[in-house]
N, C-alpha and C positions, 0 to 999 in steps of 0.2 A: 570551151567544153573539155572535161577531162576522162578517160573512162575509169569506170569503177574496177578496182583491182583484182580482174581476172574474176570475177562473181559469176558461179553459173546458178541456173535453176535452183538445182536439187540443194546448194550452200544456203540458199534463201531462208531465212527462219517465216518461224507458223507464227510465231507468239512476235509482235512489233509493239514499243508503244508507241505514243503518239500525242504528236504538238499542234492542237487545234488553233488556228491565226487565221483570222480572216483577212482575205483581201490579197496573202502572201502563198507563191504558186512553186513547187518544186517541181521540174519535169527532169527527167533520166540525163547525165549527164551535166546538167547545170549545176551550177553552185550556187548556195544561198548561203551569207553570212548572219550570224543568230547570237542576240547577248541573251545569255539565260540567268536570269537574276531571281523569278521565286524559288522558294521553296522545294515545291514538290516537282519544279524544274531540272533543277540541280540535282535532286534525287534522280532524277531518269537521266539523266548527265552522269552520274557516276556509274550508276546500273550500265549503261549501254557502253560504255568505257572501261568497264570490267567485262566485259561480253564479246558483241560481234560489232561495237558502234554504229547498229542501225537503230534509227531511227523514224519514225512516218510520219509527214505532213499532211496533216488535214484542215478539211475549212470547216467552220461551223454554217452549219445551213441558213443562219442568222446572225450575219455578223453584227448587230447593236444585242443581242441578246445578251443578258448578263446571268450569274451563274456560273456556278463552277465546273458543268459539266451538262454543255447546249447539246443540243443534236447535233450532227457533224453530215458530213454527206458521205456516202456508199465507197468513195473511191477518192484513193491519195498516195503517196509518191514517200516508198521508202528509199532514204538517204542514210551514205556511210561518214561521218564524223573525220573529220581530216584537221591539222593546223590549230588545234585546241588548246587553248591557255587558261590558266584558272588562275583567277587575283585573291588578295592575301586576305579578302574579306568574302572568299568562296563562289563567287559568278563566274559564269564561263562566258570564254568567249572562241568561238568555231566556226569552220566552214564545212557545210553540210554538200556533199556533191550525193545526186543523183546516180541510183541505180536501177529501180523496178518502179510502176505502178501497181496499186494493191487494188482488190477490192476486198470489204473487210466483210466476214464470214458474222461474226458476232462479238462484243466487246465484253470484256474480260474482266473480275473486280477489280478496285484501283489497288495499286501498290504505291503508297508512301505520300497517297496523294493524286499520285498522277496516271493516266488511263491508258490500256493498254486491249487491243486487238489481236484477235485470229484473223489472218492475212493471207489470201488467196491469190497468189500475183500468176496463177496458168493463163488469162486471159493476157497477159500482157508480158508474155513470155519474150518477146520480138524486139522489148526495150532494151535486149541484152547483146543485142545483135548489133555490127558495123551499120551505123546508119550508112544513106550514100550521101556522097560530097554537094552534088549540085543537081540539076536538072528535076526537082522533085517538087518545088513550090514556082507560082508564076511570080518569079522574082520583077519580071517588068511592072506587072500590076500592082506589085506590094510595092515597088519603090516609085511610083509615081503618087500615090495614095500617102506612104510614108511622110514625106516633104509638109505637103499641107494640113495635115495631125500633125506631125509635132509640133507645127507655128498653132493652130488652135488652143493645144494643150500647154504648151509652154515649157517645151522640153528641148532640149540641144539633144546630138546625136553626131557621131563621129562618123561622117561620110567616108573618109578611107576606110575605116574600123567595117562598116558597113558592104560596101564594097569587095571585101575581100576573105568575109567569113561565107562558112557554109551555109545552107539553106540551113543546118538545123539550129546552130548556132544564133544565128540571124533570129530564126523566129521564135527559138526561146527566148535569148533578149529580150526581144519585144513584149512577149506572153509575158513574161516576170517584171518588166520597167511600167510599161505601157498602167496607166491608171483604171483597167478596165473594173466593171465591176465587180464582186466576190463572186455570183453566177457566171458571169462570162469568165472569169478564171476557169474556174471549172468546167468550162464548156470547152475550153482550152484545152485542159489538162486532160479530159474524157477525151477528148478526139482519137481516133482509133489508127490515125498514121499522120506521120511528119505532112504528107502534101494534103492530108485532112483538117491538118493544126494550123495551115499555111490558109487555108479557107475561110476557116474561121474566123482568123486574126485579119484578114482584105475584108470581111463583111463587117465583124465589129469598126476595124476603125473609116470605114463607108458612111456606116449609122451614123457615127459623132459626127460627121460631117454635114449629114444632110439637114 
């Protein structure tokens, strides 16, 4: 987890656009790495790069729906553009770290393609703030549960790696790795505190189990 470079509030822009991907979860402080190869991708790649390099992740409330412009859901997670390289044939390729959760107010016409929101991030003001280190999720619970999901799922995972990050660290990982569904994502991502998002994520991977 990295923090976002001194961003307060009131620096927040109103106007975000936004990269609808199902399945794929941004929360505050993680990193998400993203190849941008269409079109009116790229467009909002240079726009946000001539700008503030934010950008918001959203999920389409339908991730098999096709179209160029599905419904999305209410709330998603603007990111600042870090590590960006552009190849000679115009794709980018960037890591997106996490700064605010938005809710989106109302969407905006497309520019050049690509779509673009009014961004309400007061309710989620608190993303801005020093998480704390430990004591906030039931680490026992989550890693007795952890061990037998990932043998189900078929995923390896770095026990030291594990061991010695933070609660919040830990359970974004997991939120962003973990194969959950495009709803459960988001049920993720909406959770309204770190030891709420820690809840969430013991009861999803419960369910797989049972």
């Amino acid at each position: 987890m990295i923090e976002p470079a001194a961003v307060q509030h009131e620096q927040l822009p109103e106007t975000v656009p936004i990269f609808p991907l199902g399945g794929v979860l941004l929360l505050p402080r993680s990193e998400l790495p993203l190849h941008i190869f269409e079109q009116r991708y790229r467009a909002m790649t240079r726009d946000a790069l001539a700008g503030d390099g934010i950008i918001g992740m959203v999920q389409p409330v339908d991730a098999e729906a096709g179209g160029s412009h599905p419904p999305i859901y209410p709330t998603g997670c603007a990111g600042r553009i870090t590590a960006c390289r552009k190849t000679d044939d115009g794709r980018f390729y960037f890591t997106l770290v996490g700064v605010c959760r938005f809710r989106i107010r109302d969407e905006l016409p497309l520019r050049d393609g690509y779509r673009r929101v009014t961004a309400d991030f007061a309710s989620y003001r608190g993303d801005l703030d020093e998480p704390p280190a430990r004591d906030v999720v039931d680490r026992v619970r989550l890693l007795n549960i952890l061990s037998p999901y990932c043998e189900k799922r078929g995923i390896a995972m770095n026990g030291d790696a594990i061991k010695t990050a933070s609660d919040e660290r830990l359970v974004a990982t997991l939120s962003m790795l973990c194969p959950f569904e495009p709803n459960e994502k988001q049920a993720l991502l909406e959770a309204g505190t770190l030891a709420e998002r820690g809840r969430v994520i013991i009861a999803l991977m419960e369910m797989t189990l049972l």
